[in-house]
Each structure stands twice: as structure tokens, then as C-alpha cells.
C-alpha positions as CSV (number, residue, x, y, z in Angstrom):
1,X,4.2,22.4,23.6
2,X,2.0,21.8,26.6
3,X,-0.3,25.1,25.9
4,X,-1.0,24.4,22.5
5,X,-1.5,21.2,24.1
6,X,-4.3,22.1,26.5
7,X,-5.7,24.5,24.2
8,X,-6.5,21.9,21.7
9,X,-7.9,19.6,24.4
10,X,-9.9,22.5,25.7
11,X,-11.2,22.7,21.7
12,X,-11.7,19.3,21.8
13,X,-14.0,19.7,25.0
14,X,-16.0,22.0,23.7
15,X,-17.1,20.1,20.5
16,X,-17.7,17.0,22.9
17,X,-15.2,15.3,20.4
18,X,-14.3,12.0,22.4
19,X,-10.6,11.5,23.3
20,X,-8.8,8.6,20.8
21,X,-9.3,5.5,23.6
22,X,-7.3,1.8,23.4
23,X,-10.6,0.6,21.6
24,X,-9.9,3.1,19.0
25,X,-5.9,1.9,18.6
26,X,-7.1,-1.3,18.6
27,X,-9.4,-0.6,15.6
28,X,-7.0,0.9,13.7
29,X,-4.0,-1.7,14.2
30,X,-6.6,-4.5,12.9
31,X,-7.0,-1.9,10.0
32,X,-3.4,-1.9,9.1
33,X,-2.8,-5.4,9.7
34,X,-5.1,-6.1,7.1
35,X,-4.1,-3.9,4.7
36,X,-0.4,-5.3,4.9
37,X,-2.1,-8.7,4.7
38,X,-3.8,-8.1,1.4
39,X,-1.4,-5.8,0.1
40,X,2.2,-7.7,1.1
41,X,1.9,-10.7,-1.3
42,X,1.4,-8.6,-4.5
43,X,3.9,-6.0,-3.7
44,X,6.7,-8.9,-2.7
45,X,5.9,-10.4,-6.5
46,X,6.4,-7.3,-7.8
47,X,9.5,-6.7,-6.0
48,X,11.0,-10.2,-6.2
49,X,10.1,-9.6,-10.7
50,X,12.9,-7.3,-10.1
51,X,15.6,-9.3,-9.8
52,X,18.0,-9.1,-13.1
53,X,19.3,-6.6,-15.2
54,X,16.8,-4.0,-16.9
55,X,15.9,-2.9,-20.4
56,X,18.7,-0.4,-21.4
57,X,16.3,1.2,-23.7
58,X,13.7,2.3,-21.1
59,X,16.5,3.1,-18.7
60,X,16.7,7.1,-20.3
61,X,12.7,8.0,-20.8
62,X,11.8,6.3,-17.7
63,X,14.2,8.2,-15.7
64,X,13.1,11.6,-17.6
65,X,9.2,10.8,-16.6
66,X,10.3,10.2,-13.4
67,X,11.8,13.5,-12.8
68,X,9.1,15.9,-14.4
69,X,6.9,14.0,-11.9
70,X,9.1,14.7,-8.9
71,X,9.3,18.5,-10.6
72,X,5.5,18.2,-10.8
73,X,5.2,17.5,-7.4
74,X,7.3,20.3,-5.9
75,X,5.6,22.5,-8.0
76,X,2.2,21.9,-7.0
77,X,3.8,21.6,-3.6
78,X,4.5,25.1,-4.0
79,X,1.4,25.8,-5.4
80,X,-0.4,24.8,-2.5
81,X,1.7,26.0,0.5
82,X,2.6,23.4,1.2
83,X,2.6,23.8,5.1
84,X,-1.3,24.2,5.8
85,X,-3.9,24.6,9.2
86,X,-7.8,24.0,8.9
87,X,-9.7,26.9,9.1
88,X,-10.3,27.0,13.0
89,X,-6.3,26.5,14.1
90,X,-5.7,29.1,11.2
91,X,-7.8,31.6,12.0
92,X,-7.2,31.1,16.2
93,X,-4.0,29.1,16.9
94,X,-1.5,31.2,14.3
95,X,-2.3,34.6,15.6
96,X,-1.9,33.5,19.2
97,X,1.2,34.1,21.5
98,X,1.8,30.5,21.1
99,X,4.9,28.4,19.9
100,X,4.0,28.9,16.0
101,X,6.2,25.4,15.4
102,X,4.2,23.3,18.1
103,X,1.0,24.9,16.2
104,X,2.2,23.4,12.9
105,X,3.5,19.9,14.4
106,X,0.3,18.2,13.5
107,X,0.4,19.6,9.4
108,X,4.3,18.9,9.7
109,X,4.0,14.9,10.3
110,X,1.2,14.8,7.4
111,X,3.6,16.0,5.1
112,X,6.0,13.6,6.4
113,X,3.6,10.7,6.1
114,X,3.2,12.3,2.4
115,X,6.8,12.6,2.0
116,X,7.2,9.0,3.0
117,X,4.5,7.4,0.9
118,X,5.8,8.9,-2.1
119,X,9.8,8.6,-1.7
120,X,8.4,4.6,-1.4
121,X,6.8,4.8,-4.6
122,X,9.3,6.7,-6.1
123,X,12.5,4.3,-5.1
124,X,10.3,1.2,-6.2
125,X,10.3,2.9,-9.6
126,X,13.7,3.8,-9.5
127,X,14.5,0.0,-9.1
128,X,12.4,-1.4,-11.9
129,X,14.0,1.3,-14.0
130,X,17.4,0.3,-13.4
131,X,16.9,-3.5,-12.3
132,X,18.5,-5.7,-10.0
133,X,21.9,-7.6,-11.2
134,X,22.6,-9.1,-7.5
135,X,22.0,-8.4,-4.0
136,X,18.2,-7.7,-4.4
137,X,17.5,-6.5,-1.0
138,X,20.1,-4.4,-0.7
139,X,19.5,-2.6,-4.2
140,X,16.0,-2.2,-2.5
141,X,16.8,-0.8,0.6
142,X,19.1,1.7,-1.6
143,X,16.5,2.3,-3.9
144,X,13.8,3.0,-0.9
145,X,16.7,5.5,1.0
146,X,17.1,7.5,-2.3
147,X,13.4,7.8,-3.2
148,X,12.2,8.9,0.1
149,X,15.6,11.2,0.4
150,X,14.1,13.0,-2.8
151,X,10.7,13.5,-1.3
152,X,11.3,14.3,1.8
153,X,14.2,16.9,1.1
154,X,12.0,18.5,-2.0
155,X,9.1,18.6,0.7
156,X,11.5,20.3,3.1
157,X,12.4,22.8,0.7
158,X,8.6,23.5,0.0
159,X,8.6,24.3,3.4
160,X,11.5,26.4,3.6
161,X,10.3,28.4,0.3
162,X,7.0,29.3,2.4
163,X,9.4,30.9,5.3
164,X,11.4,33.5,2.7
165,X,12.1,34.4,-0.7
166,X,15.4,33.1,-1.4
167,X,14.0,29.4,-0.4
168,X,11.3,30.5,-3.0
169,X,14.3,31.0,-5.3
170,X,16.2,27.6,-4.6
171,X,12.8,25.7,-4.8
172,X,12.3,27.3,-8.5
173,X,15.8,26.7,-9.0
174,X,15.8,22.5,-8.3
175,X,12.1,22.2,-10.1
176,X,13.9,23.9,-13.4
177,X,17.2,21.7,-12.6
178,X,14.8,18.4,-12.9
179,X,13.0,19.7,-15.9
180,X,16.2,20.5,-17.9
181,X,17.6,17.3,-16.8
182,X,14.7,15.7,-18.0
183,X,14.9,17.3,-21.5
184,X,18.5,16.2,-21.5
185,X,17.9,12.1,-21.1
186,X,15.0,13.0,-23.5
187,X,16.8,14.6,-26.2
188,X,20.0,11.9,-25.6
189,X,17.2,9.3,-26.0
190,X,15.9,10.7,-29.1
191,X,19.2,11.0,-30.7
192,X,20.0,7.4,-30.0
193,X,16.7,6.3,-31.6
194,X,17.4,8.6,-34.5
195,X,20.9,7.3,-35.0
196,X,20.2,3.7,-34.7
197,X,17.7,3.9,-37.7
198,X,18.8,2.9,-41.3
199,X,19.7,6.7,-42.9
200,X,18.3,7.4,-46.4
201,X,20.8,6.6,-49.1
202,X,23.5,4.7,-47.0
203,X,23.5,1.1,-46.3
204,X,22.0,-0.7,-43.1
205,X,25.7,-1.3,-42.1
206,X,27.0,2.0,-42.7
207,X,23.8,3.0,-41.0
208,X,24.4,1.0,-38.1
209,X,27.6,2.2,-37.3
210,X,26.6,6.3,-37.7
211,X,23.9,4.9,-34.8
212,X,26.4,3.3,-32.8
213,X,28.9,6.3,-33.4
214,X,26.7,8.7,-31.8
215,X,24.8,6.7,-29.6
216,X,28.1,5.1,-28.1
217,X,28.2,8.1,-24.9
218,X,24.7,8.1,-24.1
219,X,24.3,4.4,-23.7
220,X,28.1,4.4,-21.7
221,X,26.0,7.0,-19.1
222,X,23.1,4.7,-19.1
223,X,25.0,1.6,-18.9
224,X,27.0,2.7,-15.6
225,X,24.2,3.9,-14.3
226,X,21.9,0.8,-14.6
227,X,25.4,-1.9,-13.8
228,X,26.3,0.2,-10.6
229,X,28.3,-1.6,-7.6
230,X,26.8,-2.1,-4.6
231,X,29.0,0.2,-3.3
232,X,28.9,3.1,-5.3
233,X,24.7,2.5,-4.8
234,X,25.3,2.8,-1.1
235,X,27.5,5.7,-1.6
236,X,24.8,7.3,-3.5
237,X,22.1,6.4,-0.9
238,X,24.3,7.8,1.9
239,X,24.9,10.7,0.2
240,X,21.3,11.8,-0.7
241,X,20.1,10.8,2.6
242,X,22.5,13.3,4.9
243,X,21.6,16.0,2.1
244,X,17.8,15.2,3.1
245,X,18.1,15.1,6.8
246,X,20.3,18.4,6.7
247,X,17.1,19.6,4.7
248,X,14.6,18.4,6.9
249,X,16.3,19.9,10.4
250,X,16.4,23.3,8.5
251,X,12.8,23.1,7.4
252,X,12.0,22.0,11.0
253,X,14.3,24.9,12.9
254,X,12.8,27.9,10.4
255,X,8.9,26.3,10.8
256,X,8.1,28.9,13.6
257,X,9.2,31.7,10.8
258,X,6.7,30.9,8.4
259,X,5.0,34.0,8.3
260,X,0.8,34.0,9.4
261,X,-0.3,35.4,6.1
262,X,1.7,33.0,4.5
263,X,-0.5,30.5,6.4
264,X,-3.7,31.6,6.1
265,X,-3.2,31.5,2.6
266,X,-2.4,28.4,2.1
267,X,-4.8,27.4,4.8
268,X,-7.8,29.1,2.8
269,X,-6.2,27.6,-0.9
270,X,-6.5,24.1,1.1
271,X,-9.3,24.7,2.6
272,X,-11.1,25.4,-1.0
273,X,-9.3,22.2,-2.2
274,X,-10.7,20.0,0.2
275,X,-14.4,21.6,-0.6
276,X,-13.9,21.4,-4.2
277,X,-13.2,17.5,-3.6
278,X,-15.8,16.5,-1.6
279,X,-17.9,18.3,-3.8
280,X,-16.1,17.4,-6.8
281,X,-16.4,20.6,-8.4
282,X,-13.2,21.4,-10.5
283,X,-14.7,24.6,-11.5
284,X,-13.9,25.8,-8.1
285,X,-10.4,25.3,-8.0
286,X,-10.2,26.7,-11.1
287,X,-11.7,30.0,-10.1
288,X,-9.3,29.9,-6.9
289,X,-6.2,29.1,-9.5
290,X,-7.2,32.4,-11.7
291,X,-7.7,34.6,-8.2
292,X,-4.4,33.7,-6.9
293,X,-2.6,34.2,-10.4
294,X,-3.9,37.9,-10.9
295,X,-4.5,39.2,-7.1
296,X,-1.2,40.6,-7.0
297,X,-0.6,41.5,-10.6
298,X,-0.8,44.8,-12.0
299,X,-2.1,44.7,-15.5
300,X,-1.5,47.4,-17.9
301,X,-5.2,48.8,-20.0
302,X,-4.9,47.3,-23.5
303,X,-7.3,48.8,-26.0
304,X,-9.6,46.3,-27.2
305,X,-8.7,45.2,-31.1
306,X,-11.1,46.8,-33.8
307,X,-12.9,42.8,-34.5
308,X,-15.9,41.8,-35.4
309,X,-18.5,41.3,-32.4
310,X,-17.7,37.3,-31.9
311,X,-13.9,37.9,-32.3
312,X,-13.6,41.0,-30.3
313,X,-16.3,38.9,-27.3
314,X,-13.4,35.8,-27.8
315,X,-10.7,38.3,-27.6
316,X,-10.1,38.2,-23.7
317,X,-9.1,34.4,-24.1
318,X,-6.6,35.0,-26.7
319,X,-4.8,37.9,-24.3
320,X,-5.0,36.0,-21.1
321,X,-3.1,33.5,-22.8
322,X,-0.3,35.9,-24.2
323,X,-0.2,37.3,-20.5
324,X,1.5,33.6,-19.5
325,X,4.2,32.8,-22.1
326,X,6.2,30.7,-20.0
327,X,3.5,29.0,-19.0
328,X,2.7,28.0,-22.8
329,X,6.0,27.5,-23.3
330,X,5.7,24.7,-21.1
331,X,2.5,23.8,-21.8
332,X,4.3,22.6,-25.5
333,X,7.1,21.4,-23.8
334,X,4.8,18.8,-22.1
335,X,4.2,18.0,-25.6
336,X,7.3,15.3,-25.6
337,X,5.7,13.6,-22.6
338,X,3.8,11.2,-24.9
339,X,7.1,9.8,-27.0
340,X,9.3,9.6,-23.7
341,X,6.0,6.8,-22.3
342,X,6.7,5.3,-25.7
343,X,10.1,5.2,-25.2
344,X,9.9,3.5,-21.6
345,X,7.7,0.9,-22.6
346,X,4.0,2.2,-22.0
347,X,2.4,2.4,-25.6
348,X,-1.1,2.1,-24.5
349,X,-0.5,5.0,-21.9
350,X,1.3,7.1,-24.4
351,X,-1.7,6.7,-27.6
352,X,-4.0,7.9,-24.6
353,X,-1.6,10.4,-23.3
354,X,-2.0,12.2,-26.7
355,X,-5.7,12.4,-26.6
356,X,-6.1,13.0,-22.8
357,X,-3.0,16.2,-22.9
358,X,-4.4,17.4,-26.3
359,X,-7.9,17.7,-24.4
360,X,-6.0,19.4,-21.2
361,X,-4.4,22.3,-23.0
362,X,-8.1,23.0,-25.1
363,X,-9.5,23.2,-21.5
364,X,-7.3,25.6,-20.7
365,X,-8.5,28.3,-23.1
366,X,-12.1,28.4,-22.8
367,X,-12.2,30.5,-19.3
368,X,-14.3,33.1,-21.7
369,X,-17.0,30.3,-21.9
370,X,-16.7,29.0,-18.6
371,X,-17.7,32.5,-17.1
372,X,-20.3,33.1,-19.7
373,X,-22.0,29.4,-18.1
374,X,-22.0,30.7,-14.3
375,X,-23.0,34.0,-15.5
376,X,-25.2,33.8,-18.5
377,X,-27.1,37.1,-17.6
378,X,-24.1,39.2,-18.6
379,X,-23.4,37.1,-21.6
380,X,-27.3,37.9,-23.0
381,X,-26.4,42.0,-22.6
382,X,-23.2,41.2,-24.6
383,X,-25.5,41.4,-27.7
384,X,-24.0,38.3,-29.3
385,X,-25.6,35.0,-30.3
386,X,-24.6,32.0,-28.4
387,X,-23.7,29.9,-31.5
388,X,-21.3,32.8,-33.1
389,X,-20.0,33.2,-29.6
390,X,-18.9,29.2,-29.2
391,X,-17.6,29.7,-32.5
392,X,-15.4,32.3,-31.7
393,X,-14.5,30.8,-28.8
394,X,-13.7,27.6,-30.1
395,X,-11.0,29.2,-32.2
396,X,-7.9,29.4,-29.6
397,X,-8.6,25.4,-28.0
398,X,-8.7,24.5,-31.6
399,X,-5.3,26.2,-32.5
400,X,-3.5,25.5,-28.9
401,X,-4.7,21.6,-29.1
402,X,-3.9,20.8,-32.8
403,X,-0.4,22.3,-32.5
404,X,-0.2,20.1,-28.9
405,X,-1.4,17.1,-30.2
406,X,0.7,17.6,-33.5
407,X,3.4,17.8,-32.2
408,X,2.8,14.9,-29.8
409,X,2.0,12.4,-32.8
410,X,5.2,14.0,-34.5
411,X,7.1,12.7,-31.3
412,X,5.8,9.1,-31.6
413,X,6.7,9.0,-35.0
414,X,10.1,9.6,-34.2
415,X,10.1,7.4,-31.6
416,X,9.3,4.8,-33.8
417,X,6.1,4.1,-31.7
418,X,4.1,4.7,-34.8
419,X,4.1,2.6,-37.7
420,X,5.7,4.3,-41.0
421,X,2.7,4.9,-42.9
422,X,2.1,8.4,-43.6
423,X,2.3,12.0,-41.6
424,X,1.0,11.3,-38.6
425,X,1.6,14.7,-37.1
426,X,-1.0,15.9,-39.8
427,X,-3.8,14.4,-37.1
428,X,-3.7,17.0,-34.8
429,X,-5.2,19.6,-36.6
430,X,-7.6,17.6,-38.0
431,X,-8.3,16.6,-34.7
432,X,-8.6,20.4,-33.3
433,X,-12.2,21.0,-33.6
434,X,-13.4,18.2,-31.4
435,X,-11.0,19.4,-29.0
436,X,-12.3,22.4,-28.9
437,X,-15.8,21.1,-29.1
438,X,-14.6,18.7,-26.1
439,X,-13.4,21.9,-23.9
440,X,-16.0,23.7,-24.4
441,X,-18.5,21.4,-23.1
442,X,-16.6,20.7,-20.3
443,X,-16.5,24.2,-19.3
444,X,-20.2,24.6,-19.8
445,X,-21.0,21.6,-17.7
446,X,-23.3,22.0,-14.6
447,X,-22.2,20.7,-11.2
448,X,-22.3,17.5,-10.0
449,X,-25.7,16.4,-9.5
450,X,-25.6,13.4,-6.5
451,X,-29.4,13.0,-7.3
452,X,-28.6,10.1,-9.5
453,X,-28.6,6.9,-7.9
454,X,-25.6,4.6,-7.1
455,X,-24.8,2.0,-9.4
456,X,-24.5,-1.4,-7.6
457,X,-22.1,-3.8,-9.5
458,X,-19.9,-6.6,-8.3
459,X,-16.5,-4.3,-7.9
460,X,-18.6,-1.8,-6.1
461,X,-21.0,1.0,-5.3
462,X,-20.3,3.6,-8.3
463,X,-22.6,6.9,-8.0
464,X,-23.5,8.4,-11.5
465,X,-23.5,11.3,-10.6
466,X,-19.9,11.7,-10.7
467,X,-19.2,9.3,-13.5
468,X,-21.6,11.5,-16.0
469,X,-19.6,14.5,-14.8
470,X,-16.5,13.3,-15.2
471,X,-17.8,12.0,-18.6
472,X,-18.8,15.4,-20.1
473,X,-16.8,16.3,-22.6
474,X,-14.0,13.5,-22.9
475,X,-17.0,11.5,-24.6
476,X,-16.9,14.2,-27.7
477,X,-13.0,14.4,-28.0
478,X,-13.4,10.4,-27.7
479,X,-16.0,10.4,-30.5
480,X,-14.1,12.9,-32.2
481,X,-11.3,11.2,-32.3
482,X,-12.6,7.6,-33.5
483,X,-10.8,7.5,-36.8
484,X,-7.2,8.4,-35.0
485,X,-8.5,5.5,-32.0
486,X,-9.1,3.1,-35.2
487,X,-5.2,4.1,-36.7
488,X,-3.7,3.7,-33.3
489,X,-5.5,-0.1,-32.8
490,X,-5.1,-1.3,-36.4
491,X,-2.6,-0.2,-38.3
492,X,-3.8,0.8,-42.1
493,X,-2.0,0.6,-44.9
494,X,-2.1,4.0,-45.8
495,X,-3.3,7.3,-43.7
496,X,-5.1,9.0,-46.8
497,X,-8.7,7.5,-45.8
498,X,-7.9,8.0,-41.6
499,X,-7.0,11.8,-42.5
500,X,-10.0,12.7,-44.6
501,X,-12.0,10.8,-41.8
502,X,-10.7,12.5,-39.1
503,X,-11.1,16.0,-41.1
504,X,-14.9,14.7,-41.5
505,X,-15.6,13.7,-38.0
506,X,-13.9,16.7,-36.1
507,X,-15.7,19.3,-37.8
508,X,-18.8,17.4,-37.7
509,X,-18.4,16.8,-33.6
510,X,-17.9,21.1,-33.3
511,X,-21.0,21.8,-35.7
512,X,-23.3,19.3,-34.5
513,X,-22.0,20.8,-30.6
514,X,-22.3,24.3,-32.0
515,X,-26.0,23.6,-33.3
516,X,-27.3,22.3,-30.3
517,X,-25.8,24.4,-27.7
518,X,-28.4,25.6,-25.2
């Protein structure tokens, strides 16, 4: 501890980097005093609107969005290392004779800090999902030890997946645990708003029996769950916080085993992230995503299909994706995300969830475009015209995004977050060709340009650089998707006129794209 110590003084030296003085502590306690001092009243209301039993209908899909975004987390935990160095300490420190866990003590209590912010988060939502009955504090404290027991112990298993392949194994093995539990409050949720409803050709009170019938277990689960004893809550909280700290002293004890290549990948993956964030240029991490996927891979020649010149240009899309089919798989999985918000309470979120996810998976097939942008040279001596090209291009975002979004309204409507006027699913491919229109501009976008000026307004500084960035492309799925916006906000009476005006207005968004494409 004491050489890596003096070695990082001696660093520190060099760059005439002044040591952290009691002016400097000072500074920063002010800091956090005033942060707590803004921040404590708002979070105390929340916490004290709490108190008394919770909704037992948003009990199920809130606790299912909860745990796809704990599995999203480990995931991209994963993804990322999650046990990273900056470039200096990686390419000096890890290959030295020095103690390899004193080297990674400084990335180990970030992680912690992470794992601490979030588990907060995560047990506040925990306890407005299952309310308060009595003994508010306690419920809290129980709620905060099980929250930050998740993070931290799915953190220290991120870190233990980096040191050897059966961790790797365990890690893949919790994230699918989450997911399928997920599916399971989400399909019990379902069934119970299915049930409930009046059935065709029986009466309401026949009905409402068949609902209660089937939905008499699920709620019995969800019932015990919310109306725990104090006890049986501290029991709980006890019990995830050993499994945590047994977690977190293994991750700790195996950290000087992480191998170095291990580390200097993940050191140069996070040291891309933090350049494609200053920068904010996505593009880059999606490059670096696409590198990582195929470095290792061995792919077997495929002749290339007997199409015409734009098909056979747009054909490389359409195998990339049929090179990942779990990864579609789940991509349509994600699909249910939209009716589970719906289901918790967050309508708003979820009518935006549809348009923002149905955009997502579009962006995720136009990689074909996004390399003819940053290298237009090769796409001129491809011999085909830039408007057939975007056309053939535009096929697979269209097709992958209309059976997303589909799907997604077909959800709601089951959910019974949609009004009962018509198919609803039947807006998703309508929709499609905006979509696609949408990704494809966003893959074609140049980089940032922080030439604009800043935006003074009375929230703020607000450069526009950034903002028309981030604005190109959502503004043509937005515009594309006015007529299903117009549905979603005012109710008609009938969805004849909306379809025929959303069939109109997507293909008029991808043609007038198409025809103007530079």
C-alpha cells in the first residue's frame, strides 16, 4: 500500500498537481452541506407521502420494471468491466510488481460510491412500491438495507465475473434470474387484468368471479408481499445484507486476480466512454460496441444473395442482424416494457415509451448507413444511387420497428391503458416508415458542432449545439408520428381516420427524407 502510495505521489509531483489541502476539504464540506440543504426538504416530503398502504395494482409491474433495471444495470456493468484504471495507472501501474488490489483501491470505492447511490434509489422505490402501513422509519431503513444489498452484491459479482469465467457464468445466471422473474410478475399481472374484465357472452357477475377465480393467487403473493410484518421485513433486510457483505469480501479478496488484459480492456472501453461523453459523440461508442462484439468471433464466408444492386448493398444489415438472435429476441421482449409502465401507474411514460423504444430498435439496423456517412468515398464506388440505397436500407428499421411498436400498442391495449376503440396494434406498421426515416437520419447526422452559441434562459445556460444533435432524427419519428400523438391525447371515436392518417404521414415523412437526402 505504501509503494503504490509513493508512486502516485511521485506522479503527482511530476505533473505539479497540488496536494488536496484543509482549504480544499473545507470547500467541499460547504458543497455537501448545501446540497443536503436544498435537497433534504424535498426528499423528506417524498418520504413522509409514503406513509400508508400502497396501490395493490402497481405492486406487480412496478416490481417487474424494477428488476429489468437492476438486470440492466449488471448487464451494462458487465459490459463495461466494470473494475476500470485511466489510461496512465493502466498502462504503468497494472504491469508493475505492485500490489495489483492497492492499484485498484481508488476504482474499487467509486464503484462503491456507485453501488451506494443506486441501492438508495433503488430501496426508496422499493418502498413507494409496497407502501408504508406502520413504523415508517423502520420500513425505510429496511427498504434502504435491501436496495443497497442488491447493488452492491450485483456490483460485487461484476467484479468477480472480470477475475474468471465461472463468475462470468453466475453473473449471466442472476441477470437471466431477474429477467424471468420479471416476465413472471408481468405475465401474472397480465392474467389478472385479463381475468378481471367482463368476458364476451357471460354476464358482468359471472365475469367477475372467472377474474377473481384466477386472479385470487396472484393477488394472495402480492398482498403478503406489500402487508409484510415488521419482522419478517427485518428478516429480509438481514438476510440480503449478510449475502451482500459475503459478496463484497469475495469481490475484495479475488481483486488482485483480475487479470491485466482484463484491465486494460476495460480501461480503454472506459476510456472511449468518457471521450465519447465529453464530446458527446454516440457514434463512437457505437463503433467501440460493434469492435468488441466481432474481435473475437470467427465468422463463417456467406455467399452474397443473387438481389438486385440496392437489396444486395442493404443485404449486410439484414445478416448482421440474423448473426444476434438472442439479442432480437430480447430486443422484442423489451417490447412489454411499455404495458408493465401502464400497469404501474406511468401512462404518460409509457405513450412515450412506445415511440422512443420503437425509434431505439430502427436505430439499431441502419449500421449499413451509418458507415456509408463516415465513409462516403466507398459508398460512391459501390455504383448505387444514394436515394435507392436509403430505400433499401430503410427496409429492415421499417420491419424491426413496426413489429416493436406493434406489439407494444397491442400490450397497452390489453392492459387496458388504451381506450377500446379500434386495433391499435395496427399503428405500428403504419408507423414504420418514419421510423425508419427517423434512424436513418440519426445515423447520418454529423458530429456535434459546439460552434453554436449558448442559449441563455432563466433555468440555465443550454448550448445548441447539443440540443440540435440530440434533436436529429426524433423530430421526424415525432412528426411522423403526429396522428398516433393526437389518438394518444384525445381519444376519437373511431381509429379509421387516425390509421389512414398515420399510413399518409409515415410514408410521406420517408419519401420527402428519401428526396432530399444529400
Amino acid at each position: 500500500m505504501t509503494a503504490v502510495r509513493e508512486v502516485r505521489a511521485f506522479v503527482r509531483t511530476r505533473r505539479r498537481r497540488a496536494p488536496v489541502g484543509a482549504l480544499d476539504r473545507y470547500a467541499g464540506l460547504i458543497m455537501t452541506a448545501i446540497a443536503v440543504a436544498v435537497l433534504g426538504r424535498p426528499v423528506a416530503d417524498a418520504v413522509a407521502g409514503l406513509r400508508g398502504p400502497a396501490d395493490l395494482a402497481g405492486v406487480a409491474p412496478g416490481v417487474a420494471v424494477t428488476l429489468v433495471a437492476l438486470a440492466g444495470g449488471l448487464a451494462l456493468a458487465r459490459a463495461v468491466g466494470p473494475v476500470a484504471l485511466s489510461g496512465s495507472d493502466a498502462g504503468w501501474l497494472v504491469m508493475s510488481p505492485l500490489d495489483r488490489r492497492a492499484v485498484l483501491g481508488r476504482p474499487l470505492r467509486v464503484l462503491g460510491v456507485v453501488a451506494l447511490v443506486t441501492g438508495g434509489v433503488l430501496g426508496l422505490a422499493l418502498l413507494a412500491l409496497v407502501g408504508a402501513p406502520d413504523h415508517l422509519v423502520w420500513r425505510l431503513v429496511a427498504a434502504m438495507v435491501v436496495g443497497v444489498s442488491a447493488t452492491a452484491g450485483g456490483m460485487a459479482l461484476a467484479v468477480l465475473a472480470q477475475t474468471s469465467h465461472t463468475w462470468h457464468l453466475w453473473l449471466t445466471a442472476v441477470v437471466v434470474a431477474l429477467l424471468v422473474t420479471a416476465a413472471v410478475a408481468a405475465v401474472g399481472t397480465a392474467r389478472a387484468s385479463l381475468t378481471t374484465a367482463a368476458v364476451t357472452g357471460t354476464t358482468a357477475g359471472a365475469a367477475a368471479a372467472v377474474g377473481n377465480g384466477a386472479e385470487a393467487p396472484f393477488r394472495g403473493v402480492v398482498e403478503a408481499v406489500a402487508g409484510a410484518p415488521l419482522g419478517a421485513v427485518a428478516a429480509a433486510a438481514a438476510v440480503a445484507a449478510l449475502a451482500s457483505a459475503l459478496l463484497v469480501g469475495r469481490a475484495w479478496a479475488r481483486a488482485d486476480r483480475i487479470p491485466a488484459a482484463a484491465l486494460l480492456t476495460s480501461s480503454a472501453r472506459a476510456g472511449h466512454l468518457a471521450t465519447a461523453a465529453v464530446s458527446l459523440d454516440t457514434g463512437a461508442l457505437t463503433w467501440m460496441a460493434e469492435d468488441n462484439h466481432w474481435r473475437a468471433r470467427r465468422l463463417r464466408s456467406v455467399r452474397w444473395p443473387s438481389l438486385p444492386a440496392p437489396l444486395a448493398l442493404a443485404w449486410q444489415d439484414w445478416l448482421r442482424t440474423a448473426r444476434r438472435p438472442w439479442r432480437l429476441a430480447a430486443t422484442f421482449a423489451a417490447a412489454a416494457l411499455p404495458a408493465l409502465l401502464a400497469l404501474a401507474g406511468a401512462g404518460a411514460v409509457a405513450g412515450a415509451a412506445v415511440l422512443g423504444g420503437a425509434l431505439a430498435v430502427a436505430a439499431a439496423g441502419v449500421s449499413g448507413a451509418r458507415r456509408d456517412g463516415d465513409n462516403p468515398a466507398l459508398a460512391r464506388l459501390l455504383g448505387v444511387g444514394r436515394r435507392p440505397a436509403l430505400l433499401a436500407r430503410a427496409l429492415l428499421p421499417a420491419l424491426t420497428s413496426g413489429v416493436w411498436a406493434a406489439l407494444a400498442l397491442a400490450g397497452l391495449a390489453l392492459a387496458g391503458a388504451l381506450p377500446p376503440v379500434g386495433a391499435w396494434w395496427l399503428m405500428g406498421p403504419l408507423l414504420a416508415p418514419a421510423l425508419a426515416a427517423a434512424a436513418l437520419r440519426m445515423a447520418r447526422r454529423r458530429p456535434v458542432d459546439h460552434s453554436l452559441p449558448i442559449l441563455d434562459t432563466g433555468s440555465g445556460a443550454i448550448p445548441l449545439g447539443p440540443v440540435f444533435w440530440a434533436a436529429t432524427g426524433p423530430d421526424l419519428a415525432l412528426i411522423g408520428a403526429l396522428p398516433l400523438v393526437n389518438a394518444l391525447m384525445f381519444t376519437p371515436a373511431t381509429l379509421t381516420a387516425t390509421l389512414v392518417a398515420q399510413a399518409v404521414t409515415g410514408a410521406a415523412v420517408l419519401a420527402a427524407y428519401v428526396l432530399r437526402a444529400r
